[in-house]
N, C-alpha and C positions, 0 to 999 in steps of 0.2 A: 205656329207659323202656318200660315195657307198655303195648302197644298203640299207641308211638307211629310216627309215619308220618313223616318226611322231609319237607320240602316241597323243589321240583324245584329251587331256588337250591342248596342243600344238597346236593341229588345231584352236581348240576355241578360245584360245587366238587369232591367227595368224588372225583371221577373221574377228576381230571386227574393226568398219570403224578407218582411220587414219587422223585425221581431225587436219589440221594446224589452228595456231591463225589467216589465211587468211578465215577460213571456208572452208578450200578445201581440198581434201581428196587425201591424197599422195597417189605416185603408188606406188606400192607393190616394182618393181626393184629399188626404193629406200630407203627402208629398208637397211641402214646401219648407222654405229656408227660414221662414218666418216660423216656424213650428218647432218647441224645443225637443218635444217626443221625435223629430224625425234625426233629430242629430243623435238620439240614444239607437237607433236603428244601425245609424251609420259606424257606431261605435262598437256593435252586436257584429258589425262585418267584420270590423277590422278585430275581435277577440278570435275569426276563424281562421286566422291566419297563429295568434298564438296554439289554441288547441294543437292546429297540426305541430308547433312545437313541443310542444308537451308530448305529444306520441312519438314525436320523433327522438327525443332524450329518453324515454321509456324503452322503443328499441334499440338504441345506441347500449344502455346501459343492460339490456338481456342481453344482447350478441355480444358483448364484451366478456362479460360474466362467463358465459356460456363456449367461448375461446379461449380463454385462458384453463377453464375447465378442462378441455380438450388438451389440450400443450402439457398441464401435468400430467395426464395420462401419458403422453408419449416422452419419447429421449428428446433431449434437449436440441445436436443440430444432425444429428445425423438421420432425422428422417427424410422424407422425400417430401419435399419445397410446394405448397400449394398454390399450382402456378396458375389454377383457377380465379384466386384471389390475383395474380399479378394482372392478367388479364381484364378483368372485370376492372381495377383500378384503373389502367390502361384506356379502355374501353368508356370508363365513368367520365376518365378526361379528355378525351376527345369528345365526349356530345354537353361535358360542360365548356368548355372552350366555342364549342357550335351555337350553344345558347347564349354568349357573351357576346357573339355578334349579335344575334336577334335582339337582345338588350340594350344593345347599342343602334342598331336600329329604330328600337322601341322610342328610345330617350332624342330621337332625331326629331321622329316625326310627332312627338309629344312637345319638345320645344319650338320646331317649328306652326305647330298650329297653336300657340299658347302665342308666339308672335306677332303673326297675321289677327289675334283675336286683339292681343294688345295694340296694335297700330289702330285696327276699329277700332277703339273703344277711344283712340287719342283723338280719330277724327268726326267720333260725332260728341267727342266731348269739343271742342275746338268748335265747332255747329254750335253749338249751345253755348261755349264764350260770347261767340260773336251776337247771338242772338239777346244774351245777357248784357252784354257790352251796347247794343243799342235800347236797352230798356234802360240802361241806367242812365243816357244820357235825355231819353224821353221824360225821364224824372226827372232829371234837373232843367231841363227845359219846362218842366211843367213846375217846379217849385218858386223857377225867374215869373212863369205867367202869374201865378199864384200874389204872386207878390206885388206886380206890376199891378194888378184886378185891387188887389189890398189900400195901394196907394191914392188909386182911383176914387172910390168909395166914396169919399163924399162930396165927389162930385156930380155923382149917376142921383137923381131924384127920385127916381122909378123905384121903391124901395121894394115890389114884387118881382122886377126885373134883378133887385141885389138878390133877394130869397133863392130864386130861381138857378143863376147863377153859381149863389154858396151852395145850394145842395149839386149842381154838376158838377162842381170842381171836386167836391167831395166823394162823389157817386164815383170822379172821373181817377180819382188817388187809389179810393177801393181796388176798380178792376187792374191797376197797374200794379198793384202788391199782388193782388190774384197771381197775376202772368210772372213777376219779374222773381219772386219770393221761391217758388218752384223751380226754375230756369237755378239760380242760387243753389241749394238744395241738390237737384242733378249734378251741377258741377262739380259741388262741393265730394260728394260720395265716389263719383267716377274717379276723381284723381286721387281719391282713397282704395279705390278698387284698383287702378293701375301699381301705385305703389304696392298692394298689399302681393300682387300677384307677378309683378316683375321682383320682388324682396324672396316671396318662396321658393320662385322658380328658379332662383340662382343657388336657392341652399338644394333644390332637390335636384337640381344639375351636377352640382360638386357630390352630397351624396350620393348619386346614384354611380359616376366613374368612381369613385373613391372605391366603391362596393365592390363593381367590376373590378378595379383593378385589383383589389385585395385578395378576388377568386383568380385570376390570373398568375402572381405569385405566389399563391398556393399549392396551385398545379404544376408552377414550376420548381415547387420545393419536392412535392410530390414524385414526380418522374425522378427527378437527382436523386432522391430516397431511395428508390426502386432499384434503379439502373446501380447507384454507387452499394447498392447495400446496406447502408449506413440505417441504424437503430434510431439515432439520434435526430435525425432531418425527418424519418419517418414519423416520432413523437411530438415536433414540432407541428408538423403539418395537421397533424390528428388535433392536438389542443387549438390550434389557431382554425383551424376547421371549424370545429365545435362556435368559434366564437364565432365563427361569420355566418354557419347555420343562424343561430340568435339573432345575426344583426338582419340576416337577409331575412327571416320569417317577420320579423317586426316592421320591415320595407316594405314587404308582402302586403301586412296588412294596408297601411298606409296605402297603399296604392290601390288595392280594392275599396276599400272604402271610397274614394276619390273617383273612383273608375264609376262605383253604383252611383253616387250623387248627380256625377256629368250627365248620366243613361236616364237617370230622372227628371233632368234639366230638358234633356234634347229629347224628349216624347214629345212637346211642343214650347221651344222656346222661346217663343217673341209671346205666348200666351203666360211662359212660366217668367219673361221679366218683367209684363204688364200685372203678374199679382204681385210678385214680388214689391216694385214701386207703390203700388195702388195699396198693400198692406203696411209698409212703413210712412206713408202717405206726401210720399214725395211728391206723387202729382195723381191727379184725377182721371178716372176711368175715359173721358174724352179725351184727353188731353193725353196719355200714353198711345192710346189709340189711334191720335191722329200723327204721333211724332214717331208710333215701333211700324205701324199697319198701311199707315197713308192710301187709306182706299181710294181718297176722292184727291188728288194732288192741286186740282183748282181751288181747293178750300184753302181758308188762310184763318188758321185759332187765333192770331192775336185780332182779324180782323172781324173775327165774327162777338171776339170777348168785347170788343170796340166797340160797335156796330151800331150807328146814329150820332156817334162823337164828331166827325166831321158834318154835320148840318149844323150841331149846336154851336161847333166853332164857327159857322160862318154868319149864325145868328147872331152872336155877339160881334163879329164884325158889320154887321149892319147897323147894328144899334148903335155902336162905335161911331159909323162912320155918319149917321146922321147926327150923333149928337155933337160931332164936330161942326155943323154946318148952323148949329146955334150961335147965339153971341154969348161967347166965352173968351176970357183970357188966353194971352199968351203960355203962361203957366199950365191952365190948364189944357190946352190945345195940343203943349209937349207933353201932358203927361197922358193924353188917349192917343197921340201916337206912340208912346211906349208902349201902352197894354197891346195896339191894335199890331207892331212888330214882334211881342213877346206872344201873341197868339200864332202870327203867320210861323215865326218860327218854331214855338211847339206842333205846329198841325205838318210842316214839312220834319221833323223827324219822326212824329209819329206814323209818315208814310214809308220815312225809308225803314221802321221796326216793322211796320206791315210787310213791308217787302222782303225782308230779310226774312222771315218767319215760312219757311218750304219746309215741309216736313219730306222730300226725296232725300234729301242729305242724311238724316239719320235714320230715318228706313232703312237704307244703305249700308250703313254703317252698322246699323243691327243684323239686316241678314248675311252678312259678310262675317259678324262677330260667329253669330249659332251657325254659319257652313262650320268655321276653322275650329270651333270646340267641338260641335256634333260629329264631324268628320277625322281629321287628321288629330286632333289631341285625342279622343277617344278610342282610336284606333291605334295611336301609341302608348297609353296608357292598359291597352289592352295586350299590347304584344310584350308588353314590362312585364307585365304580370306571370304572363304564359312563360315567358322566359326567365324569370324571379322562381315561381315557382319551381319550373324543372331544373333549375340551377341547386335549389335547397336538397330534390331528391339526388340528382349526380353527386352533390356536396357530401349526403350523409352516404350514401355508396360507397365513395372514396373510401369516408373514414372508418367503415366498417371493412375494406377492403385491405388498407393499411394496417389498421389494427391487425387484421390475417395473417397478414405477409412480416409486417413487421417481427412478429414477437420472434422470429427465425433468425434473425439476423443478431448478428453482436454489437455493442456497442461501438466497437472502432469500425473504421474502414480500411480493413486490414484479411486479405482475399486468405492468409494463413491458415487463420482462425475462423473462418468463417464459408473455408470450401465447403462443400458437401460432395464428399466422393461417391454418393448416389445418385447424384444429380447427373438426369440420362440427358438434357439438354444441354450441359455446360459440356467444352471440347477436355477431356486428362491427356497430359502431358507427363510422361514417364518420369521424368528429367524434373516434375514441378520439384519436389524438398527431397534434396538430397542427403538430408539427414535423417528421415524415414523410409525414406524410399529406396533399396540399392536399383544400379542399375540394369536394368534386365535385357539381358541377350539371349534370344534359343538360336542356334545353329539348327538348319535341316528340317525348320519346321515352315512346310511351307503357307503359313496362315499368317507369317511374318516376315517380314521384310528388312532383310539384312545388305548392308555395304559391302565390297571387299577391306574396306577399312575396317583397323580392327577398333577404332577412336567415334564411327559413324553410327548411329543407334536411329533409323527412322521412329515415325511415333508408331506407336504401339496401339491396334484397334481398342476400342473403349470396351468390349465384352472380352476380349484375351486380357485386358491390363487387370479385369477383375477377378480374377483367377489367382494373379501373386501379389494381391493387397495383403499389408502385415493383417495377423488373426486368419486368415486364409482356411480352407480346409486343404487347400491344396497344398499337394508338396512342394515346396519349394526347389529342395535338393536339386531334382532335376534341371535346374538352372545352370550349376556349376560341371556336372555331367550327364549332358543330354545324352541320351539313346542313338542309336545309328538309323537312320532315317530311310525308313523301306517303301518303296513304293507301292501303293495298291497292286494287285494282282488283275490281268486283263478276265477280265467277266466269259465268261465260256458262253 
């Protein structure tokens, strides 16, 4: 595009190395779609998004290894709760929940400019109907002249005049394939590209909420894991983890790969559509030129492919029109004004195809196409990424987090079995099981807080209550007959 500028997503991408399954790093001047080396490039991208899976199962399966390690070393639930790990879980999901917006952002302004690129493309394909639409009728206006010329024939004497003649009508069939065959061709691909690209973009729509929403539910398994306790919601979360790690890092790729192609596309692309076409040979280096570029908009390509066709028409109308002024029959008198009407009306459509034939319209239409993919798709596809990614490292966080936290917990959700009476964070309740616990009263002890009721027990502070746990060192006895409670002595 003239005068167009890159924005810095686009460079980024465009920069990073391009590495064939040869290990060799393609040159930049072959950057095209027409090149199969450049799709193994693109397929070299999307394997760096597996790699990082692979390391990321690697450490999932050392820090597992290496946790459970630690847990048999210790007692089972009576240690003290690695609330680092709860934290850190915590923590993992609020900034993956933060990147599901950004995701969804991403996926916004990715189908919004995937939109705007598909309406251009509907309306300089629709330019190019019409433009087709009046060649086709050019042609058959020229196959009636054709015919009518055919009928004539042996009435015209001038038998250098017939020569003459046959070779323009001829010459005149040629350049009309030239024009109308290409125009075919463009249409025909365009409404293969719209189909191809509104059919994907509604499968990478659905997967990519699908995605989201499945880290969403996750997290909300997650938190209910933590907060209830529960072993079992914790194990869920971890295995379905794992699985969305997998599906998100293979997203990942997918979407880099897509992301470097666009970034090589939009370095310049009204230049990268004119190779593109001009390589599968849709239409000719003038002829893109004058319908992506329209430098001279007074120009007119069907009139210059033309160009002398309207004098030869009106020659033959001459020649027409004197040899009606011979003595000829009635017959044949009808049948040169046949030819001389089947001229005037192929030369009046082939002005309204002249006229039709502007290349502003899909000019238009093309830099309207590369703003909304070089801009707004590229830049959604860029914050997919950023936020795809840091969704995979919160995701394995998690599950290293859980795995932590979890192995503490019991199976049931059942506060019984699964207190921990060293837990300095959790509130003890004297009164929790009365079946191991009696209940403890000190009279006179003023570091405790007694009723006149002799039925009223306040709670009991958490470092006093740990004093008369059963196994204790402490004597208990003194519970049943405390001591007579003396006051400090006033300080001299």
């Amino acid at each position: 595009m003239e005068n167009h500028t890159s924005s810095s997503i686009v460079r980024f991408f465009h920069s990073w190395p391009h590495i064939t399954f040869s290990l060799t790093v393609l040159p930049e001047g072959k950057y095209s779609f027409t090149n199969p080396t450049y799709f193994e490039t693109l397929a070299m991208v999307a394997l760096m998004a597996l790699l990082w899976l692979i390391l990321t199962m690697i450490v999932f399966v050392i820090y597992i290894c290496c946790a459970k390690s630690r847990r048999n070393s210790e007692s089972s639930y009576n240690t003290k709760g690695c609330y680092c790990s709860v934290c850190t879980f915590v923590v993992a999901i609020m900034l993956s929940l933060g990147f599901i917006g950004v995701a969804v952002y991403g996926n916004i302004q990715a189908s919004e400019g995937l939109n705007v690129a598909i309406v251009a493309v509907k309306k300089g394909n629709h330019t190019f109907g019409v433009m087709l639409d009046q060649m086709s009728q050019v042609h058959s206006s020229y196959d009636h002249m054709h015919q009518s010329f055919n009928d004539t024939v042996i009435m015209l004497p001038d038998q250098e005049f017939l020569d003459n003649v046959e070779s323009d009508l001829n010459g005149l069939a040629e350049k009309l394939d030239q024009v109308e065959q290409p125009l075919s061709d463009v249409e025909e691909i365009m409404n293969l590209s719209v189909y191809v690209v509104v059919t994907g973009e509604n499968y990478r729509k659905v997967a990519t909420l699908s995605l989201l929403g499945f880290q969403c539910l996750l997290c909300f398994f997650g938190l209910l894991g933590i907060c209830c306790r529960s072993k079992w919601m914790v194990v869920i979360m971890i295995v379905f983890g794992i699985i969305c790690v997998i599906g998100t890092c293979f997203y990942l790729g997918a979407d880099l790969s897509i992301s470097v192609g666009l970034s090589d596309f939009c370095i310049d692309p009204l230049r990268s559509l004119q190779n593109y076409t001009v390589d599968e040979d849709y239409l000719t280096v003038n002829q893109t030129d004058y319908f992506l570029f329209c430098r001279n908009p007074d120009k007119n390509l069907l009139g210059d492919e033309l160009a002398g066709t309207g004098d030869t028409l009106q020659e033959y109308q001459g020649y027409i029109t004197r040899m009606s002024e011979d003595n000829i029959t009635q017959a044949e008198q009808d049948s040169l004004t046949r030819l001389n009407e089947s001229i005037a009306a192929f030369e009046t459509r082939l002005n309204d195809a002249v006229m039709s034939f502007g290349c502003e319209a899909t000019s238009a239409a093309a830099r309207k196409f590369s703003s909304a993919i070089c801009r707004t798709t590229v830049e959604g596809f860029f914050a997919l990424a950023v936020a795809i990614f840091a969704m995979t490292v919160c995701m394995s966080v998690m599950i290293c987090a859980a795995a932590s936290a979890g192995g503490r917990y019991s199976d049931k959700m059942s506060r019984s079995s699964s207190f921990d009476y060293s837990d300095p964070f959790l509130p003890h309740n004297s009164n929790y099981n009365s079946n191991s616990n009696r209940n403890i009263t000190r009279t006179n002890n003023p570091i405790y807080a007694t009723s006149t009721s002799s039925t009223t027990n306040l709670g009991v502070m958490t470092n006093t209550l740990s004093f008369f746990r059963p196994g204790s060192d402490e004597d208990d006895s003194l519970l049943d007959s405390p001591p007579p409670y003396s006051p400090p002595r006033n300080a001299r």
